[in-house]
KEPA-106246 format. One record per residue (C-alpha): residue in three letters; chain; x, y, z. Coordinates in steps of 0.5 Angstrom, whole numbers. Layout:
BEGIN
dogu = ala; zagu = A; x = X; y = Y; z = Z
...
END
This chain:
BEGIN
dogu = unk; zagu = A; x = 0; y = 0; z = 0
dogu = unk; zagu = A; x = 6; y = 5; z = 1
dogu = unk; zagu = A; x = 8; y = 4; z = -6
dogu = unk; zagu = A; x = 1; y = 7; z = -9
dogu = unk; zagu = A; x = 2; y = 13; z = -4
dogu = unk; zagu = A; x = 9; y = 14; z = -7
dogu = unk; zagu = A; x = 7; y = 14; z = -13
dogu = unk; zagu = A; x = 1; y = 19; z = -12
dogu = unk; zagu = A; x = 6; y = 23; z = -9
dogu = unk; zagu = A; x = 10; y = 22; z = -15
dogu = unk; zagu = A; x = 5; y = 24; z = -20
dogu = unk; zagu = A; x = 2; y = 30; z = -16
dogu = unk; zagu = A; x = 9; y = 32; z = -16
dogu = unk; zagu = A; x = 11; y = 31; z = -22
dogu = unk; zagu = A; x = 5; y = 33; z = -26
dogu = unk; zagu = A; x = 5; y = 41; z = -22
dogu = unk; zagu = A; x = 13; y = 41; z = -23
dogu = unk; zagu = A; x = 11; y = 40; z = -31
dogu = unk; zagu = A; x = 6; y = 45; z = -30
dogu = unk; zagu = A; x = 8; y = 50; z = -27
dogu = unk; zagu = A; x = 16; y = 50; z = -29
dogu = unk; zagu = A; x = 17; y = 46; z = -35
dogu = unk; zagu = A; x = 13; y = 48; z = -39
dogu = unk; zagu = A; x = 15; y = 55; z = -40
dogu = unk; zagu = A; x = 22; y = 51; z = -41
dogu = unk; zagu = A; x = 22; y = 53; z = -49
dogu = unk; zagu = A; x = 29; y = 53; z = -51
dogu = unk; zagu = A; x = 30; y = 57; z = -58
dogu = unk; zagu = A; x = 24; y = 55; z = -60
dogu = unk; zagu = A; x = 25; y = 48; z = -62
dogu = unk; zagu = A; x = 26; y = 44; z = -56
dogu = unk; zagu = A; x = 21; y = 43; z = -48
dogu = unk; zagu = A; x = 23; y = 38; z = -44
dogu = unk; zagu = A; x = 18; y = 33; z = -41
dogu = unk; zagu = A; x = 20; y = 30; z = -35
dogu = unk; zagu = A; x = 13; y = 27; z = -32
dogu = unk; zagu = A; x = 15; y = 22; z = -36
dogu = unk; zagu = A; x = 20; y = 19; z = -31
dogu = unk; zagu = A; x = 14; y = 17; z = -27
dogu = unk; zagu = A; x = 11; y = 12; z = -32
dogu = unk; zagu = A; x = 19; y = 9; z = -33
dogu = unk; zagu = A; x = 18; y = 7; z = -25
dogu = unk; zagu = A; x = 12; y = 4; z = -25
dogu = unk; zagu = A; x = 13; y = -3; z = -21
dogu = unk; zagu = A; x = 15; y = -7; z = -26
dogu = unk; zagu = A; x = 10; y = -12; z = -24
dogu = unk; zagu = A; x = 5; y = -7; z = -23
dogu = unk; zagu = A; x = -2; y = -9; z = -27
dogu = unk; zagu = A; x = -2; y = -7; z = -33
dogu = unk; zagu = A; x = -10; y = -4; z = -34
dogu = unk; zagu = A; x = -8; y = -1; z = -26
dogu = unk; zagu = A; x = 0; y = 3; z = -30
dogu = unk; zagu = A; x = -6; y = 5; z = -36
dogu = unk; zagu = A; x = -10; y = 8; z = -33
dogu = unk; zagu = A; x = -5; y = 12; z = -27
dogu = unk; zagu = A; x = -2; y = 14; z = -34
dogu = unk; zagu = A; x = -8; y = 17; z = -36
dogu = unk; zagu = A; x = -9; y = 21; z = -30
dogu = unk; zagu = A; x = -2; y = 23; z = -31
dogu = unk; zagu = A; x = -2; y = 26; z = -38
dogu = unk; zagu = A; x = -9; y = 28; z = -37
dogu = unk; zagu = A; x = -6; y = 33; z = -31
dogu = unk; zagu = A; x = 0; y = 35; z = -35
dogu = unk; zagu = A; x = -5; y = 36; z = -40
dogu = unk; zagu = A; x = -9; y = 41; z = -36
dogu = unk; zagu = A; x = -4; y = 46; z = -35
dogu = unk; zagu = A; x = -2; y = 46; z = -43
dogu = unk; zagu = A; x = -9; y = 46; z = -45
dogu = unk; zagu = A; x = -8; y = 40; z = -49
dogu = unk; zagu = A; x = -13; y = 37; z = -49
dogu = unk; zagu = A; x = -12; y = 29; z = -49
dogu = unk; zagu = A; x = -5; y = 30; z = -53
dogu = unk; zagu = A; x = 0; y = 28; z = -47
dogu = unk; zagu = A; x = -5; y = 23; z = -44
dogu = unk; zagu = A; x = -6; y = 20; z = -51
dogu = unk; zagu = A; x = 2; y = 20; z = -51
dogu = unk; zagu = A; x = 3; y = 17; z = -43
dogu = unk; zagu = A; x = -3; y = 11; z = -45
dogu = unk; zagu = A; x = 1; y = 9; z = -51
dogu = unk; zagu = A; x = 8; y = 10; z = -47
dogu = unk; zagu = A; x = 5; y = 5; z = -42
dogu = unk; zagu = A; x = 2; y = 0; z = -47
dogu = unk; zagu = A; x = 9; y = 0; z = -50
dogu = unk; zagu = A; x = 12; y = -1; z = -43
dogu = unk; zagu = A; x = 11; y = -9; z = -42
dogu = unk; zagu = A; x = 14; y = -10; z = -49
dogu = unk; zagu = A; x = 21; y = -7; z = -48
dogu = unk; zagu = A; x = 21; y = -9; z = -41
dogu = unk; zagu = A; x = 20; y = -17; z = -43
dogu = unk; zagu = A; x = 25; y = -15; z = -48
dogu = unk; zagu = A; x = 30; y = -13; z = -43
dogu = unk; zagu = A; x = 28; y = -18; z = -38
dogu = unk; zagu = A; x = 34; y = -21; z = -35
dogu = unk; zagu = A; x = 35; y = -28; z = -37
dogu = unk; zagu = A; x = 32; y = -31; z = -30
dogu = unk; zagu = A; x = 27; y = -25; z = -30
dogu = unk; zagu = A; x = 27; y = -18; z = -25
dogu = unk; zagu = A; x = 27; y = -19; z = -18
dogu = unk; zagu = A; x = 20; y = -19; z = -15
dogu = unk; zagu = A; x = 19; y = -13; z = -12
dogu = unk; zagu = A; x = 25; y = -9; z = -16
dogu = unk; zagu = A; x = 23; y = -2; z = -18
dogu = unk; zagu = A; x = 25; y = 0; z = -25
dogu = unk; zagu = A; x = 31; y = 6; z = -24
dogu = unk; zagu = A; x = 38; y = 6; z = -24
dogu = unk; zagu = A; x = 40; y = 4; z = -17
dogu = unk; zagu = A; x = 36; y = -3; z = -18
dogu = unk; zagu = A; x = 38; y = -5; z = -25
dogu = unk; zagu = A; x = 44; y = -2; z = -27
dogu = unk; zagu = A; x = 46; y = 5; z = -30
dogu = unk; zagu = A; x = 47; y = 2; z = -37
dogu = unk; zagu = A; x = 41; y = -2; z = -37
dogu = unk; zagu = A; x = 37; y = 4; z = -35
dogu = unk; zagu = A; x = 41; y = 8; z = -39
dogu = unk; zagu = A; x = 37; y = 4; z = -45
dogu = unk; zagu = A; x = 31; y = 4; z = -42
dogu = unk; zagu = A; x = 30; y = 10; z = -42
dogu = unk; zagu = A; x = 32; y = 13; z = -48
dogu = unk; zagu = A; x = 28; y = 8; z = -51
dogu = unk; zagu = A; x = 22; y = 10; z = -47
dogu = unk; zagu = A; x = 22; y = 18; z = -48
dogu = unk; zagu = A; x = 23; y = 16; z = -56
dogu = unk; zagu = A; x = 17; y = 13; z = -56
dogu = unk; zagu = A; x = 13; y = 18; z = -52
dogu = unk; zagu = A; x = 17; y = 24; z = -55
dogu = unk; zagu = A; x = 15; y = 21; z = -62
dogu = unk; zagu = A; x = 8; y = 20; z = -61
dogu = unk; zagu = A; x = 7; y = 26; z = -57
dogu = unk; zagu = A; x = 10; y = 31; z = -63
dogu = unk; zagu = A; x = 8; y = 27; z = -69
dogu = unk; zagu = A; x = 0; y = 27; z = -65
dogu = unk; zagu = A; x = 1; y = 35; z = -64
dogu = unk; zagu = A; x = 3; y = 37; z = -71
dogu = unk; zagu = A; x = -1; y = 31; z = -75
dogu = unk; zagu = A; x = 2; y = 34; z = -81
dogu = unk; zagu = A; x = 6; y = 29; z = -87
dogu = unk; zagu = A; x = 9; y = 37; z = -89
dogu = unk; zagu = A; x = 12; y = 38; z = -83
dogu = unk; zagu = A; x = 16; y = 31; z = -82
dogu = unk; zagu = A; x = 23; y = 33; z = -81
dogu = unk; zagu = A; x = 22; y = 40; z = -78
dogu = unk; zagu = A; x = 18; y = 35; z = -72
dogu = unk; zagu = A; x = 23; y = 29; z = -71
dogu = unk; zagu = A; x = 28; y = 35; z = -70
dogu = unk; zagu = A; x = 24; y = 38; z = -65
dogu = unk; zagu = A; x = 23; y = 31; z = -63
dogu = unk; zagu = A; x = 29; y = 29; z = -62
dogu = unk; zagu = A; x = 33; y = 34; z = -59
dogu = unk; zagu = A; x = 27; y = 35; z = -55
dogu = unk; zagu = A; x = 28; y = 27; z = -52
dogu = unk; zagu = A; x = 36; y = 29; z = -51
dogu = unk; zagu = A; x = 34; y = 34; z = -46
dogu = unk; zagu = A; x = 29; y = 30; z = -42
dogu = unk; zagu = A; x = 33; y = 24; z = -43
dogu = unk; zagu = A; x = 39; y = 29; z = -39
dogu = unk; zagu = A; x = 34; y = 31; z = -34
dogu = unk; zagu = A; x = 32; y = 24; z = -32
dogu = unk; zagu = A; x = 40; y = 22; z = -32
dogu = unk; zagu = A; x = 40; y = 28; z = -27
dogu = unk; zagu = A; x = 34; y = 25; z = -23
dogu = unk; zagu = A; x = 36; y = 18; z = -23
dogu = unk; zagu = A; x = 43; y = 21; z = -20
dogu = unk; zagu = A; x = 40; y = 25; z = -15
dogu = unk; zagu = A; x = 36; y = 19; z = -13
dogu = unk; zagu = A; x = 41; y = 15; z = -14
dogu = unk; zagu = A; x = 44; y = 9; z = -8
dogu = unk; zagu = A; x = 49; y = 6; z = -9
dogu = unk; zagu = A; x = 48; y = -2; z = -7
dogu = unk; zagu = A; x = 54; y = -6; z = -3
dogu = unk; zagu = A; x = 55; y = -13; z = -4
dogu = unk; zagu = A; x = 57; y = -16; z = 2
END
């Protein structure tokens, strides 16, 4: 039950720091972190999947309301936690996660999450800059916003998981 509340705490946190910071972050023009996605990245690993969709929703459904996007971020978590148990089952060690090992770095290992995450904020970024412009005509100008959009999130997310970050000693 712990592990709902901190996850609440995380989403209640992260969707207002989106809101209310990061979202007036709009670097040349071209370029706005989405750091909320760090949330859906640390959803338990062996969290009901219908119960990861639906917080997801709430989530880009909040980040939605302070950007007045309507539905654009939610439709983007939703879809980022449909994907998840996908790239979490191609990534899974050989004799499978630990029970009860949440997805971040301190738990897997930095270059595993360094993949994870990479490939995880690709695909939210992608989707959620190709649902916002919607346009053929503009494909290059979007993946270059979508790309150096990624590599500044992905950078804030390395620097949260760095300042959360616990290093575990092997006895």
């Amino acid at each position: 039950m712990g592990q709902y509340i901190i996850i609440g705490i995380r989403m209640v946190f992260f969707v207002l720091l989106q809101g209310l910071i990061l979202n007036n972050v709009d670097l040349f023009g071209f370029v706005t972190p989405y750091l909320y996605v760090l949330v859906i990245l640390l959803f338990p690993i062996e969290a009901n999947p219908s119960l990861v969709l639906g917080l997801s929703f709430m989530l880009g459904m909040g980040v939605d309301m302070f950007s007045h996007t309507w539905g654009m971020h939610a439709s983007a978590s939703v879809f980022l936690a449909f994907a998840r148990p996908y790239l979490l089952s191609l990534m899974a060690p050989r004799d499978g996660f630990p029970s009860g090992t949440p997805p971040d770095m301190s738990h897997m290992g930095i270059n595993w999450f360094l993949v994870y995450a990479l490939i995880m904020i690709t695909c939210h970024h992608l989707f959620l800059f190709f649902v916002e412009v919607f346009r053929v005509s503009e494909f290059f100008y979007t993946l270059g916003r979508a790309l150096a959009s990624v590599a500044f999130t992905y950078l804030l997310v390395l620097i949260a998981q760095f300042l959360t970050f616990k290093q575990r000693r092997v006895l």
